[in-house]
N, C-alpha and C positions, 0 to 999 in steps of 0.2 A: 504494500500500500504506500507509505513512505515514496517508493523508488517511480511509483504513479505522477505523486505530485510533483519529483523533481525532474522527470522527465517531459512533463506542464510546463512548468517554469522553463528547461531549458528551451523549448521550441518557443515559447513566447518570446524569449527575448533573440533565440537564434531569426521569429519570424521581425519582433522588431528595426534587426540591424541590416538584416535584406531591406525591408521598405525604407528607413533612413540611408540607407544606399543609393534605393534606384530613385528614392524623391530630391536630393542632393544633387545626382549630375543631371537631374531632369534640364530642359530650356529654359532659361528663367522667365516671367509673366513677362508682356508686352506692356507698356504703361497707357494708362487708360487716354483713351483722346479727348481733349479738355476740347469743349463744345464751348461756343461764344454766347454773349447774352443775345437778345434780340435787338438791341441797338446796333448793332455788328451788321445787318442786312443796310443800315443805314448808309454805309460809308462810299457807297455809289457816289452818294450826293457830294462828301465832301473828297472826292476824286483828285477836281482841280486845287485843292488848296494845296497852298507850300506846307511843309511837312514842319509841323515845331519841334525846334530845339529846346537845349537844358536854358538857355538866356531866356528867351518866351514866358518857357515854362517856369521861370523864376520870379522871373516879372508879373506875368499871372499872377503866385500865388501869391506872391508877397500885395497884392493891390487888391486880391481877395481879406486878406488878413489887415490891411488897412480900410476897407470898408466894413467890418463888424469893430473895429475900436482896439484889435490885437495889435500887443507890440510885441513885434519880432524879437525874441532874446536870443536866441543861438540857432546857427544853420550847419547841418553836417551831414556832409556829401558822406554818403556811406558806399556808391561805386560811380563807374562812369555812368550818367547820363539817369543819376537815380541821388535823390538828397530829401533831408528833410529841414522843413522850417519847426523852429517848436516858439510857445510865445503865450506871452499872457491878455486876460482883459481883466479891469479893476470895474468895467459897467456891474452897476448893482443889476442887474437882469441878467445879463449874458455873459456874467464875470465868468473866467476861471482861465483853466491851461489850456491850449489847442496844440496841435500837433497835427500836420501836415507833410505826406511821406509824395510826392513827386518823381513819377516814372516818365523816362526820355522813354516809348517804343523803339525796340531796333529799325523794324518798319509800321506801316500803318493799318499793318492788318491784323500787328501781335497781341494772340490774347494770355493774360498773366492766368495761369493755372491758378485753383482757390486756395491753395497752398501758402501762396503770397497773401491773400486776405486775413486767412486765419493770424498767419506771425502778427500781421499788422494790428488785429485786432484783440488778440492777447496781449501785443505792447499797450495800446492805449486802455487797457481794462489795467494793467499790473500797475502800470504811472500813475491811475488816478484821473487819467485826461479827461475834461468836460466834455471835444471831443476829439475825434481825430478824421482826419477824411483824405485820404486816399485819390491821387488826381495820376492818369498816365493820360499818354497821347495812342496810348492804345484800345485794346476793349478788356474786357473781366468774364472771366469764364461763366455760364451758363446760371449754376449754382451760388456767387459770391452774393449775390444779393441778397441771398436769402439766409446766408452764413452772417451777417450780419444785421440783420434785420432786430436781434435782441442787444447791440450793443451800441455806443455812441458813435456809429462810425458811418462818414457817410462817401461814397464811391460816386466820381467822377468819369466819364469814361471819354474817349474824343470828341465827340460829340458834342458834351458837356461843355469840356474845353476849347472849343472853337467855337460853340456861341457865348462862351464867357468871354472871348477875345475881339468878337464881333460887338461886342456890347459896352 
C-alpha cells in the first residue's frame, strides 16, 4: 500500500516536469493588438495639418495651465518628445496640484497602449494630484477611457489638441 502512494506521487510530479517542459519552450503569446478609440477614425480630417512638435506641445500646455490660474512649478522631460508640466493653483474653487504628462507621437497615427494610462494614473492617485491629464498628439487605445473614468485624470487625444490650438 505505502509503495501505491509513492509510486502516485512519483508520476505526478514525473507528469509535472514533462508539462513545465513542453509549456517553457512553447512560442511565446503574441501581444495583444491595442485597438484605437473612436476619435482615431477622425484623423482623415486632420490629414492636412502640420504634424506638432514637443515646442507646440509645450506651449499648448503651458497656456492651458495658465488659463485655469496654475503656476507652473517644475517641468521634466522624462524622454525625447514626452515631458511633464506639474504646478499648483491657490483658487479657492479649483485650488490644488495638476500634473500634466505631454506625448510628442512618433507619427500621427500612434496609439499609446492603456498601459501608459494606467502608470499615468497611478502617479496622479499616489501624488495626491487634484488632477492630472494626459495630452499626446496621438490617439489612446480603445479601453483608456474607460480605465480612467474612476480617477482625476482627464485624456487629451489629437484631436483634442489641435482644436485647442485652433482656438
Amino acid at each position: 500500500m505505502p509503495y501505491n502512494i509513492f509510486y502516485i506521487a512519483f508520476l505526478a510530479i514525473a507528469l509535472g516536469i514533462v508539462l513545465a517542459l513542453l509549456t517553457r519552450f512553447g512560442k511565446p503569446a503574441e501581444r495583444a493588438q491595442v485597438l484605437p478609440e473612436p476619435a482615431y477614425d477622425a484623423r482623415a480630417q486632420h490629414a492636412f495639418v502640420q504634424p506638432v512638435g514637443a515646442a507646440e506641445l509645450r506651449t499648448l500646455a503651458a497656456r492651458l495651465m495658465a488659463r485655469y490660474g496654475i503656476e507652473i512649478e517644475s517641468e521634466v522631460e522624462s524622454a525625447p518628445g514626452e515631458f511633464y508640466l506639474m504646478g499648483t493653483s491657490q483658487d479657492p474653487i479649483v485650488g490644488g496640484r495638476y500634473v500634466l504628462h505631454c506625448h510628442v507621437a512618433a507619427d500621427d497615427s500612434e496609439v499609446l497602449p492603456p498601459e501608459r494610462i494606467l502608470a499615468f494614473r497611478d502617479f496622479v492617485k499616489a501624488e495626491g494630484m487634484t488632477r492630472g491629464v494626459f495630452i499626446t498628439t496621438g490617439y489612446f487605445a480603445k479601453e483608456s477611457r474607460f480605465l480612467v473614468e474612476d480617477a482625476p485624470v482627464s485624456l487629451l487625444s489629437r484631436g483634442d489638441v489641435l482644436h485647442l490650438m485652433n482656438s
